[in-house]
C-alpha positions in Angstrom: 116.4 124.7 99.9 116.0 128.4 98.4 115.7 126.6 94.8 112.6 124.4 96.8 111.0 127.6 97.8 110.9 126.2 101.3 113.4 129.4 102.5 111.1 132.1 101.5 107.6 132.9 101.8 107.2 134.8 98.7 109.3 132.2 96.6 106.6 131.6 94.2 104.1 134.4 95.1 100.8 133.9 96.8 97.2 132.4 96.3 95.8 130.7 93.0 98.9 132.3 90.9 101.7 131.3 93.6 100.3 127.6 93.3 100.5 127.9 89.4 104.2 129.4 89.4 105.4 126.6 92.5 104.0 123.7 89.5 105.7 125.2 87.1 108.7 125.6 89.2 109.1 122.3 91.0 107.7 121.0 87.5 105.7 118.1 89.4 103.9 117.8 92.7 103.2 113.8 93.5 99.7 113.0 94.3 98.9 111.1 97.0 95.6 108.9 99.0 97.1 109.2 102.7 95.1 111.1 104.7 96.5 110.4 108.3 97.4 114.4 107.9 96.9 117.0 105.0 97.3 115.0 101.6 100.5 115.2 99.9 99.7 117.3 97.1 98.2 119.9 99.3 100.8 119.8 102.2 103.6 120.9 99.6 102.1 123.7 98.4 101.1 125.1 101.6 104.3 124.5 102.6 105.5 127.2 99.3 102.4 129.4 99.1 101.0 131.9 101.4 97.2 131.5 101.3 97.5 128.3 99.5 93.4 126.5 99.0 93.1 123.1 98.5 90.7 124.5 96.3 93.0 126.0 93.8 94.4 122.5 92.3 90.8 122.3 90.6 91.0 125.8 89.5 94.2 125.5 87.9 92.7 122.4 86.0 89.7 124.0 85.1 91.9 127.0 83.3 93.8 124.2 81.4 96.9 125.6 83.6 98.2 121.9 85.1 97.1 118.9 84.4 97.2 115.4 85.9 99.8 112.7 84.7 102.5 110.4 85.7 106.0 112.0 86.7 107.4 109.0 88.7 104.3 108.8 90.4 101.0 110.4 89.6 101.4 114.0 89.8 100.0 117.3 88.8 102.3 118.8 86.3 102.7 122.0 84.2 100.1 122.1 81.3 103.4 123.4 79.0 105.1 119.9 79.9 102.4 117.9 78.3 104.2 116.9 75.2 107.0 115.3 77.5 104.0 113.3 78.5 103.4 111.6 74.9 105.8 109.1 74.9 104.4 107.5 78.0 101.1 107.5 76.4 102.2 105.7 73.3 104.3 103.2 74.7 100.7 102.3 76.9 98.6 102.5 73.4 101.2 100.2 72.0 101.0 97.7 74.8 104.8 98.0 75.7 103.9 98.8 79.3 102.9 95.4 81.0 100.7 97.3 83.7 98.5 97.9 81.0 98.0 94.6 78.7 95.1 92.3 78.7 91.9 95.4 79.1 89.1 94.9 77.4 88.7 96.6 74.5 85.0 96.8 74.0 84.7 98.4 77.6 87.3 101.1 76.6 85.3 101.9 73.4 82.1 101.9 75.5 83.0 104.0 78.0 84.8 106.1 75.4 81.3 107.0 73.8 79.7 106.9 77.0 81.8 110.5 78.0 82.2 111.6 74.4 78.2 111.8 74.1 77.3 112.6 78.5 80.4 115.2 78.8 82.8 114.3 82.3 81.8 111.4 84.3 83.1 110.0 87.5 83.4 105.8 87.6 80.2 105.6 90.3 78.4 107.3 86.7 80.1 105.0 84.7 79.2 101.8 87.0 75.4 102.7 86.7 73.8 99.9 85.3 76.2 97.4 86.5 73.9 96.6 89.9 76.0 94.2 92.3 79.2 94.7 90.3 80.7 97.6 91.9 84.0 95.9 92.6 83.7 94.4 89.3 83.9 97.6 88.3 86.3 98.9 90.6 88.9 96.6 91.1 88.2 94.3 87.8 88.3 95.2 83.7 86.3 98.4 84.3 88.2 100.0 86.3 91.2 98.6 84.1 89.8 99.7 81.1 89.4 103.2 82.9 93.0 103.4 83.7 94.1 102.5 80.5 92.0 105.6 79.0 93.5 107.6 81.6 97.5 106.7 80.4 97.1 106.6 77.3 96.0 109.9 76.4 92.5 109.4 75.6 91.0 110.9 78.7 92.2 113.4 81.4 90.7 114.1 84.6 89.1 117.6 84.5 88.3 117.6 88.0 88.1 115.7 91.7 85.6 115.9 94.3 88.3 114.9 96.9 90.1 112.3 95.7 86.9 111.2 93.7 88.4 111.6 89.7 86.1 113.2 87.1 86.9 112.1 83.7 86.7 114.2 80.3 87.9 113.7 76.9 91.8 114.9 76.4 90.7 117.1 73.6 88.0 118.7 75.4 90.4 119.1 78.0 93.6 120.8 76.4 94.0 124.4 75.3 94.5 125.2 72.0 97.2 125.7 70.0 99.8 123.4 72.4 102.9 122.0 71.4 101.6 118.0 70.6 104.7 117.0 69.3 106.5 114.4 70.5 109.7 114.9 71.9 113.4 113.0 70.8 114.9 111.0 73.3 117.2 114.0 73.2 114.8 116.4 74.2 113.0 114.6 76.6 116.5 114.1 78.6 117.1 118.0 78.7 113.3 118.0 79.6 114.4 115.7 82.7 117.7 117.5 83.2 116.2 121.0 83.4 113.4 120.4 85.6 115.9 118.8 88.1 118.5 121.7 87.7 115.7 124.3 87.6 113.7 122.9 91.0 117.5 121.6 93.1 120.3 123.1 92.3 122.5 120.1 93.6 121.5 116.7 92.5 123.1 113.3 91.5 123.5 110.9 88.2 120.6 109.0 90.0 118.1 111.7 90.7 118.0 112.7 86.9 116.7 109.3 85.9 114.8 108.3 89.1 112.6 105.4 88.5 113.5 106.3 84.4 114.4 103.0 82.8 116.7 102.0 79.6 120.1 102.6 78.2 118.7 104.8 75.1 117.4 107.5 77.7 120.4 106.5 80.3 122.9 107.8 76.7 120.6 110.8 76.5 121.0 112.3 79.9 125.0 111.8 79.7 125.4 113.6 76.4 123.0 116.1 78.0 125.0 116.4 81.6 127.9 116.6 79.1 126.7 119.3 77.0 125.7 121.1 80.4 129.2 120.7 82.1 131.0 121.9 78.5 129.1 125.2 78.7 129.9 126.3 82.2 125.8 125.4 83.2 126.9 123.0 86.1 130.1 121.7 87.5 131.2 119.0 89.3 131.5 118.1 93.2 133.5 115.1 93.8 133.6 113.5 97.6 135.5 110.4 97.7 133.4 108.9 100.3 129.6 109.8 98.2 128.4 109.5 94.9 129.4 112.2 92.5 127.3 115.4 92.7 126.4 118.2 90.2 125.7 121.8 91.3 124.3 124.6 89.3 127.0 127.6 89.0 124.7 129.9 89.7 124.0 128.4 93.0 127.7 128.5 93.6 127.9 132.3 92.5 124.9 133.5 94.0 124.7 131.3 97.2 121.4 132.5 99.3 121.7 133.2 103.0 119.1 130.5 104.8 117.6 131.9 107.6 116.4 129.1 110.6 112.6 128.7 109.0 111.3 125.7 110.4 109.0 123.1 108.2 107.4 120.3 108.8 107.2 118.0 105.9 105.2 115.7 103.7 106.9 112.2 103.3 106.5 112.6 99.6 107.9 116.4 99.0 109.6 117.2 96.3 113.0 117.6 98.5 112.6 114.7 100.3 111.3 112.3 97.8 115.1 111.2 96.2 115.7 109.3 99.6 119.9 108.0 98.2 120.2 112.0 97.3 118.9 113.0 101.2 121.3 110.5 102.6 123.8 111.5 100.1 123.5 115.7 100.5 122.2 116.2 103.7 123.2 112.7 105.5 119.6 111.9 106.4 118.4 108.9 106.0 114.6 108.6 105.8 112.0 105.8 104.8 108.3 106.7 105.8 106.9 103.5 107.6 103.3 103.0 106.8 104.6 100.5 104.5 106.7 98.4 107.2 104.7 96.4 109.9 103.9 97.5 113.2 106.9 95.8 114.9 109.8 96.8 113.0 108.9 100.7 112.5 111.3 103.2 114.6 109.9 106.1 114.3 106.1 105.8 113.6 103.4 105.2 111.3 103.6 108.5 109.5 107.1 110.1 110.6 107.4 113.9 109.0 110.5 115.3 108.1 111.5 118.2 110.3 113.5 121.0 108.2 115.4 123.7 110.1 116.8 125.9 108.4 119.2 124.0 105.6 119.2 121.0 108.0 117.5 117.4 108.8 116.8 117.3 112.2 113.9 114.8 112.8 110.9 113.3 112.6 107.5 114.0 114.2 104.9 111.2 114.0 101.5 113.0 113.7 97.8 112.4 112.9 94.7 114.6 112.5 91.8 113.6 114.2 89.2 115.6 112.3 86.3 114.4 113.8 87.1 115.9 116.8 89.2 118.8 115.3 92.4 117.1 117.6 95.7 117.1 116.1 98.1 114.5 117.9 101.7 114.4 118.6 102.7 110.5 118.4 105.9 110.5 118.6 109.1 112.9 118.3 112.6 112.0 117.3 115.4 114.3 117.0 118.9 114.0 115.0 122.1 114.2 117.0 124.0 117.5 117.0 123.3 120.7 118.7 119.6 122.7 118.3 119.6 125.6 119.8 116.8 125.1 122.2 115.3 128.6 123.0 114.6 128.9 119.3 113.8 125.6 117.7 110.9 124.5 120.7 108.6 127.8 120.2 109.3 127.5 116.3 108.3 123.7 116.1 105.3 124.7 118.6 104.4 127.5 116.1 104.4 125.2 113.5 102.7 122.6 114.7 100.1 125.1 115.5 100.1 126.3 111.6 99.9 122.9 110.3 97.1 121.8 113.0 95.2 124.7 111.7 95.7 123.5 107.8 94.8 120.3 108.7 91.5 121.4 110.0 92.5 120.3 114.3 92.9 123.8 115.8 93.0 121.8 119.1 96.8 121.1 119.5 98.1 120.6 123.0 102.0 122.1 123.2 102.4 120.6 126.5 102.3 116.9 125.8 105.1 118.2 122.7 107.1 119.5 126.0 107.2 116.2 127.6 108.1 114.3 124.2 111.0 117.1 123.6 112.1 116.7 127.6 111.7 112.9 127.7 114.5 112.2 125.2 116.8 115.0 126.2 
């Protein structure tokens, strides 16, 4: 948890230069559209930087610090990883990826010249003209065509009004003088390897190539975790009952005291995110539910991990009612074992509190989380 930043509160420093140095750290942060509490991207950092501001994610942008890509999922990322993006971008230019076949052409070219000659446009600018074809636009080859400029490296966002995108051209967009060349195989797999080691500490064969596909990259990473393991970088911790796990020496060396900080998690966090390596490490086993119909969920539309200390211990099913500045306790399911209850009920009332307060509800009632915490114990 110390290598997540999620022990300390000066991990990564605070403000608009904490957010900057927990990017570069955790070398992604997954963006995300649910909005039942805080957005993703937003709740992790708060969860890492004091006097984190929504606010700051456009800044960062804006100084050509991070930028916006895919990591496994659409993420902002370091601006000093953008050569690890390229080979994503070509393989989309070259039609190998089959999300991206079939776009019109002539609409890429004309939206193309459209920014190139207005400067950043959003797609609402882009669809003027178009009267009675917004979801033409939207959902058909526009918006296709759009996306396809996005992944391929002709045009970055340089902006959002909420999640509203505002769309620039790449090289008006990059600093200058970085590295555009594109990595070997080789080094994008260290690329991989590093930012695991770097943002985990512990981590599995599967979590280095999460959601990475083919054998060329799959030989990579093992000459790379080989390399590694040769030069004393990370060693080896078998279990005979869970899939082989690798740990950094220095977190073996210099193992950090975790104190009982208590945090209330985003479904898409950066520690959470490798479900098979939760259950594996910490024998949790999550799945968020907003994806699984009413009658089969267990635990609630939008379950949160709860962290305590270096432990799992449940989920809390919550939504911010913003309109009214309410934040609601749905549901509350604890892990069996032991909490200390003295400690762990004013913690988790404290922060729920915090996170009401982030989430724009300062009106949190504590009480009805009494009767949840006393009904199923």
């Amino acid at each position: 948890m110390s290598k997540q930043g999620l022990t300390s509160q000066q991990s990564f420093g605070a403000g608009l230069s904490g957010t900057r140095s927990a990017i570069e750290h955790l070398g992604y942060v997954q963006i995300d559209t649910l909005s039942v509490v805080e957005r993703a991207h937003h709740h992790v950092l708060w969860n890492r930087v004091p006097g984190y501001d929504p606010t700051h994610l456009n800044q960062l942008i804006s100084e050509q610090r991070i930028f916006e890509y895919w990591y496994h999922a659409a993420s902002y990322l370091p601006m000093r990883d953008y050569r690890y993006a390229l080979p994503r971008m070509a393989s989309i230019r070259n039609g190998e990826n089959r999300y991206y076949t079939n776009v019109d052409e002539h609409l890429m070219n004309e939206i193309l010249a459209r920014v190139s000659a207005e400067g950043a446009l959003r797609l609402r600018d882009l669809d003027k003209g178009n009267k009675g074809k917004g979801k033409w636009w939207n959902l058909g080859p526009g918006r296709r065509a759009l996306d396809k400029l996005f992944m391929q490296g002709d045009l970055m966002v340089c902006g959002r009004n909420g999640m509203e995108k505002v769309y620039d051209l790449a090289e008006r967009c990059l600093p200058e003088g970085i590295d555009l060349s594109v990595p070997t195989l080789s080094e994008y797999a260290a690329y991989l390897f590093d930012t695991t080691l770097r943002a985990h500490g512990v981590f599995t064969w599967k979590q280095l190539l999460h959601l990475k596909t083919g054998k060329p990259l799959r030989d990579a990473m093992r000459e790379v975790l080989d390399e590694r393991i040769d030069a004393g970088v990370v060693r080896t911790l078998d279990n005979a009952d869970a899939p082989t796990a690798y740990v950094d020496i220095n977190v073996l060396e210099q193992a950090p005291t975790i104190k009982s900080v208590l945090k209330v998690l985003s479904p898409f966090d950066n520690v959470v995110i490798h479900r098979d390596r939760l259950s594996t490490l910490f024998g949790f086993d999550y799945r968020i539910e907003c994806y699984v119909t009413a009658p089969k969920r267990v635990f609630g539309y939008f379950c949160l991990p709860i962290l305590y200390g270096d432990k799992f211990v449940g989920r809390i099913d919550c939504k911010a009612h913003r309109a009214d500045q309410r934040f609601e306790v749905l549901s509350l399911n604890l892990e069996e074992g032991t909490l200390d209850w003295d400690q762990f009920f004013p913690a988790l009332g404290d922060e729920l509190q915090r996170f009401a307060d982030f989430n724009k509800c300062p009106l949190f009632d504590e009480q009805i989380l009494l009767l949840l915490i006393k009904s199923r114990h």
